[in-house]
N, C-alpha and C positions, 0 to 999 in steps of 0.2 A: 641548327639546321632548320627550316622552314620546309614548311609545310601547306600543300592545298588538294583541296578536293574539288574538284569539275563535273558538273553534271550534264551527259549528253544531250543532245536530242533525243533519243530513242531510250534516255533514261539510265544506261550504265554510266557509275559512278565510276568516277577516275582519280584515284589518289598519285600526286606529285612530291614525292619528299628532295631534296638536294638543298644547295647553297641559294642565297634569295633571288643572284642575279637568272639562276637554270629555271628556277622555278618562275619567276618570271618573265624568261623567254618562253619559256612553253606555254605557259597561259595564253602570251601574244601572240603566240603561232594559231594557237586553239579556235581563237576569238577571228584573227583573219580569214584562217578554211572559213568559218563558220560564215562569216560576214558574206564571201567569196561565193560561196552557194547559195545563199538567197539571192545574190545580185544577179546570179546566172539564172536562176528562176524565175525570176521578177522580169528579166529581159527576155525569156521563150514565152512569159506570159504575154509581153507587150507586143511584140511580133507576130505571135500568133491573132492577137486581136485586131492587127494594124491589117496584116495580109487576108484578115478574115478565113484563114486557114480551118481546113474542115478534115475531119478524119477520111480519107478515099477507102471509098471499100474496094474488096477484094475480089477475087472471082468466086470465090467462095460465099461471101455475104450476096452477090448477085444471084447466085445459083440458088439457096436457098429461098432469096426475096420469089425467085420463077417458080419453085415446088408450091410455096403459099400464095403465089396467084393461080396454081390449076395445070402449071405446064409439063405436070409428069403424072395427068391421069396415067396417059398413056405410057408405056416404057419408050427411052429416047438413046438414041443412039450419041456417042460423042460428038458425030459430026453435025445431028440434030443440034444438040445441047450449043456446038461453036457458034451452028448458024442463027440461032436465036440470041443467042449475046452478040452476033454482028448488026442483028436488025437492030440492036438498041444503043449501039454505037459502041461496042465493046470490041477488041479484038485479040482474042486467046487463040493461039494456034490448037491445036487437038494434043500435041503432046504436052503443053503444060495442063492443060484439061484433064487429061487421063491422071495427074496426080492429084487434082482439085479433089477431082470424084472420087478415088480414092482414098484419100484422105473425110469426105463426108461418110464415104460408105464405112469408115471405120469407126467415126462419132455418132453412126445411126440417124445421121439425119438422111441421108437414101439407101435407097436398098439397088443390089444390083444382081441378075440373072443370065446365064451365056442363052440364045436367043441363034437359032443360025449359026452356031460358029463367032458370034461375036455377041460383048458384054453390051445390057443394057440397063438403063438407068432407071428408077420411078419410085413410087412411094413407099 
């Protein structure tokens, strides 16, 4: 009965015991994934390089980059917050907004106060 041991990538040893031709397919099997993924890697590398492809930020990384330029001394309303990411060429309707900002006010990058009857945004 033949015998192999396979070492992963991530380091878990793989012991194959059976007849030499099982144990030899499964090695070849092993070795093609293997191959198979770095060629698919090597290829979102070269693509990404070709199309000059950049990470798009979010509304959320925009919102943020506006708190640390100054734009929530003051408290800001949702519809404040929309109209300022339209001057910059962004366009968030106010109800996906309303979950951005919520979603910060719960990682503490803002803070929010009801104000009037409605919530407002700021440092």
């Amino acid at each position: 009965m033949a015998k192999a041991t396979i070492k992963s990538k991530t380091g878990a040893l793989i012991t194959v015991e059976g007849s030499e031709s099982e144990v030899a397919h499964i090695i070849s099997n092993f070795e093609k994934t293997s191959v198979v993924g770095q060629v698919k890697q090597a290829m979102a590398r070269t693509r990404a390089e070709k199309t000059g492809a950049k990470k798009r930020e979010g509304a959320a990384e925009l919102i943020i980059a506006m708190r640390e330029g100054g734009f929530f001394q003051k408290p800001k309303e949702l519809g404040e917050v929309a109209d300022a990411l339209e001057e910059k060429g962004f366009l968030y309707p106010v109800t996906t907004l309303s979950g951005v900002m919520l979603g910060l006010v719960k990682r503490r990058e803002l803070r929010r106060k009801r104000q009037d009857g409605r919530w407002v945004y700021g440092r």
